[in-house]
C-alpha positions as CSV (number, residue, x, y, z in Angstrom):
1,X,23.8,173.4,25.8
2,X,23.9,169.6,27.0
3,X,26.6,167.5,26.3
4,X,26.2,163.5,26.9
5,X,29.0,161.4,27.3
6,X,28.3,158.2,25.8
7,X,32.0,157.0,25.9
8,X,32.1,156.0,29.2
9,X,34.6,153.8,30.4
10,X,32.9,150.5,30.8
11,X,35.6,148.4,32.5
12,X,36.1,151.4,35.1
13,X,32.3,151.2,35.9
14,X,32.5,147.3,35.9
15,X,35.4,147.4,38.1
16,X,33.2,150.1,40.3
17,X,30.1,147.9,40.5
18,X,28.2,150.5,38.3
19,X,27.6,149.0,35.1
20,X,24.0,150.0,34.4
21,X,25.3,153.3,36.2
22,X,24.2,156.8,34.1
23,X,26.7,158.9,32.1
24,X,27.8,162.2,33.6
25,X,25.7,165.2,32.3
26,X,27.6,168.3,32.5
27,X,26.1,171.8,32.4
28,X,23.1,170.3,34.4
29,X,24.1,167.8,36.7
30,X,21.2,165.8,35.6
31,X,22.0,161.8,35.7
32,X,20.6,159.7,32.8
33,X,21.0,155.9,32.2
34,X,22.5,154.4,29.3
35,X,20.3,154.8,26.0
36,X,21.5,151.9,24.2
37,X,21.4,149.6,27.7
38,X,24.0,147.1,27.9
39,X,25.2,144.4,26.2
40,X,23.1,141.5,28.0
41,X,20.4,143.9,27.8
42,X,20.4,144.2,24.0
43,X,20.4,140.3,23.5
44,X,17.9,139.7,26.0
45,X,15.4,142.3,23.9
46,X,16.0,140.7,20.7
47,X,15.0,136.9,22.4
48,X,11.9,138.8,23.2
49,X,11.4,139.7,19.8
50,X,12.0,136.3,18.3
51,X,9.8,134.8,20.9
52,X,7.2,137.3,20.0
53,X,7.7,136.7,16.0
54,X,7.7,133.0,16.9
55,X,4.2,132.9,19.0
56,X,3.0,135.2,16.5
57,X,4.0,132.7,13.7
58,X,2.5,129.7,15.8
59,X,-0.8,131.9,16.2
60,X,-0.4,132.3,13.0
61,X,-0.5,129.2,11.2
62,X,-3.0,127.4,13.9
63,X,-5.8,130.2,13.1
64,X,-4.5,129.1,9.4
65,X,-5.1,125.3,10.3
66,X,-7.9,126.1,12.1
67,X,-9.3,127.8,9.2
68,X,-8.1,125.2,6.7
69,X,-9.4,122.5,8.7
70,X,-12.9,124.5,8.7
71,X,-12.9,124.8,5.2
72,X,-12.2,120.7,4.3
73,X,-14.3,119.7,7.2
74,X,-17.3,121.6,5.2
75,X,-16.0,120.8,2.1
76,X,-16.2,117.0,3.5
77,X,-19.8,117.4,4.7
78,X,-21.0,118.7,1.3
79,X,-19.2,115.7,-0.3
80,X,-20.6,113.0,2.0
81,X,-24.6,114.7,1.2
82,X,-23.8,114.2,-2.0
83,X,-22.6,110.6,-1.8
84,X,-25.5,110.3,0.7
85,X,-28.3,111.9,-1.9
86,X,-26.1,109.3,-4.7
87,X,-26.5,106.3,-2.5
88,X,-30.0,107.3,-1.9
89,X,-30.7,107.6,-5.6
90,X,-28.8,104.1,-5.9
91,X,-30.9,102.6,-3.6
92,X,-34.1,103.8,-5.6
93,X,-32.6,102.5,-8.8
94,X,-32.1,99.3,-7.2
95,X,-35.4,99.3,-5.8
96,X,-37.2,99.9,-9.4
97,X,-34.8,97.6,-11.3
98,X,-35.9,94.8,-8.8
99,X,-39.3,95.5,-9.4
100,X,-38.8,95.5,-13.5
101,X,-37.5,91.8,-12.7
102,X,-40.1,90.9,-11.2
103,X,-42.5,92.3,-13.7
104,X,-40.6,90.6,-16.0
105,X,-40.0,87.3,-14.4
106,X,-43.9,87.5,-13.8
107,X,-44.4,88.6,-17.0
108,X,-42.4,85.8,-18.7
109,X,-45.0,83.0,-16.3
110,X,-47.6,84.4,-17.9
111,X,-45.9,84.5,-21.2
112,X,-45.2,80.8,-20.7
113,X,-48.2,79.6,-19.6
114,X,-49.7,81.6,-22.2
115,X,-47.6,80.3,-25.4
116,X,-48.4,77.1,-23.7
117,X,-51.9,76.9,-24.0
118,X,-51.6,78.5,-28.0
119,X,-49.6,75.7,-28.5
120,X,-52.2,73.1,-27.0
121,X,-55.4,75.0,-29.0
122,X,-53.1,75.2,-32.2
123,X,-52.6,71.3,-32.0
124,X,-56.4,71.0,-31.4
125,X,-57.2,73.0,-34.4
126,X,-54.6,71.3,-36.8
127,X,-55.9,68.1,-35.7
128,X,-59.4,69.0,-36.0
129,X,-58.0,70.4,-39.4
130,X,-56.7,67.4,-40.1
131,X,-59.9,65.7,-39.5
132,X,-62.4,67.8,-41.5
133,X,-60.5,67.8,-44.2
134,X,-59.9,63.9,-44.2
135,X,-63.9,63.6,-43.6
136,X,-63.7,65.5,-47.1
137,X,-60.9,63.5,-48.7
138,X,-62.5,60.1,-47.9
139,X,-65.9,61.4,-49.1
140,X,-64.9,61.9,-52.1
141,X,-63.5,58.2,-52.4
142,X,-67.2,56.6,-51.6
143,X,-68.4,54.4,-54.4
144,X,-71.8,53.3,-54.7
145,X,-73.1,50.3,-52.7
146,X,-70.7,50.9,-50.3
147,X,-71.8,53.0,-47.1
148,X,-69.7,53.9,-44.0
149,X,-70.3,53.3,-40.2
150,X,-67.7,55.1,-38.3
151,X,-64.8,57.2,-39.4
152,X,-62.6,57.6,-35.9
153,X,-59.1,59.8,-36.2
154,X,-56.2,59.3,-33.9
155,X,-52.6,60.3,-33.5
156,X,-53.1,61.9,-37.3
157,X,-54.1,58.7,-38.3
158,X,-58.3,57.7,-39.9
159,X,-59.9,54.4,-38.9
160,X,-62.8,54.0,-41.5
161,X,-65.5,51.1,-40.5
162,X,-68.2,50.2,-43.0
163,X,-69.8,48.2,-45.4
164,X,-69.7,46.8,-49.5
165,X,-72.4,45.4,-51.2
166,X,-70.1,43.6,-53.7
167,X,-66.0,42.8,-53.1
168,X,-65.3,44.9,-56.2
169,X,-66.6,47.7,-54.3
170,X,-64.5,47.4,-51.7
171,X,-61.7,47.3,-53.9
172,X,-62.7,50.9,-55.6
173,X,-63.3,52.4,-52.5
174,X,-59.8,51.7,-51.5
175,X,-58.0,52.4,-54.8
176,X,-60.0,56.1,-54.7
177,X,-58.3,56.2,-50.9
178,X,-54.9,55.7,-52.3
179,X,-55.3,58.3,-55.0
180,X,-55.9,61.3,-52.1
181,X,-52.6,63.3,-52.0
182,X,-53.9,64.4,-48.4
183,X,-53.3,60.6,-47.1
184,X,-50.5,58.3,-46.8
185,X,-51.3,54.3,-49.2
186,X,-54.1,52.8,-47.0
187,X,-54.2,49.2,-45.2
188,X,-57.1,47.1,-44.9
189,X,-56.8,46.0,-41.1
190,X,-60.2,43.8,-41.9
191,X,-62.4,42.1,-44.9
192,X,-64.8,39.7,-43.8
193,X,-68.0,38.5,-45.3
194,X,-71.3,39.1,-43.2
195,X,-74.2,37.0,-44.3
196,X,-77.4,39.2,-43.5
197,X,-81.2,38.2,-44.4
198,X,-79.2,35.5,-47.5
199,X,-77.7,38.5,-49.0
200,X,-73.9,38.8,-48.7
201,X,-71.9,42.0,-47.3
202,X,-68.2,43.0,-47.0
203,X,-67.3,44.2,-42.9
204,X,-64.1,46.0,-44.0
205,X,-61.9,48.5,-41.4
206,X,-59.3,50.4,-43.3
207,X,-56.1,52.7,-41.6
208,X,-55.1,55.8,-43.7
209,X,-52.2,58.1,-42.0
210,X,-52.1,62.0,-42.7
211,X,-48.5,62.6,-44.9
212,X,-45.7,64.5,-43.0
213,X,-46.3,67.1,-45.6
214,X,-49.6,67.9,-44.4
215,X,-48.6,68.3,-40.9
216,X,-47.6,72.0,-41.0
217,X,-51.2,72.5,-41.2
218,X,-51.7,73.2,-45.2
């Protein structure tokens, strides 16, 4: 049997420069150290363990960092290609909307310059409109021994040169002319007498304006 004596008098061993000295064995005489250790001994092993928990801690949150940072920086990358593919759509969008402008701003030229000349051939139908059917009107107001030289029409407005036999011709001709819903009350601009081989002649010129109601074409 081996009995241990882990009692020993410490301040006798300090005072004896054997601190760290072993215990007596008896039974043996066998010398073992301290199992426990000393004092500064057990302080000095748990600083090594809190270092070690500490560096382990450290380790452990910069290969936590480290990962975390991994993670956002790829997360980051994936967001910036799809900003960059957005942008890039953008751009495209931009790029076709200019071009619709264009087309349209071309377009809208065309358009102009278009309605422009519809405009100009519509006021050369109306007036030549206006024209045939005044041709008509007058026609109808001829009496005999009367007969006409020119018939000219400008700015919606008939000129109508000719000749009467007798005065009271004349003055038919130009009553019928006043009757035609079509024209605004005619003005004889000239009534002269022409003397021709001893028989006598009326030279009359006459104005008749188109009424505002007939403008619109009817």
């Amino acid at each position: 049997m081996i009995k241990v004596n882990l009692l020993q008098d410490r301040s006798k061993a300090k005072k004896e420069g054997s601190l760290n000295e072993a215990p007596v064995v008896t039974n043996s005489g066998t010398a073992f150290k301290d199992i426990f250790g000393d004092e500064d001994g057990a302080k000095q092993s748990d600083g090594q363990v809190g270092s070690i928990i500490k560096v382990v801690a450290m380790l452990s949150f910069t290969i936590f960092l480290y990962y975390y940072e991994s993670v956002q920086k790829e997360n980051n990358q994936v967001a910036i290609s799809e900003k960059q593919v957005e942008v890039e759509d953008l751009q495209n969008l931009l790029t076709d909307k200019r071009k619709v402008v264009e087309d349209l701003e071309d377009l809208k030229q065309r358009f102009t310059k278009e309605r422009a000349f519809i405009e100009a051939t519509r006021e050369k139908l109306v007036e030549r409109m206006h024209f045939v059917r005044g041709l008509d009107s007058i026609q109808t107001a001829v009496v005999p021994n009367l007969w006409l030289m020119k018939i000219s029409y400008d700015n919606r407005a008939f000129r109508i040169d000719g000749y009467a036999l007798y005065k009271s011709d004349l003055d038919s001709f130009y009553s019928n002319l006043n009757r035609i819903p079509f024209l605004n009350k005619s003005i004889i601009v000239k009534d002269s007498e022409v003397k021709s081989r001893n028989d006598g002649a009326y030279e009359f010129s006459i104005i008749s304006e188109i009424k505002d109601m007939a403008l619109g074409g009817a």
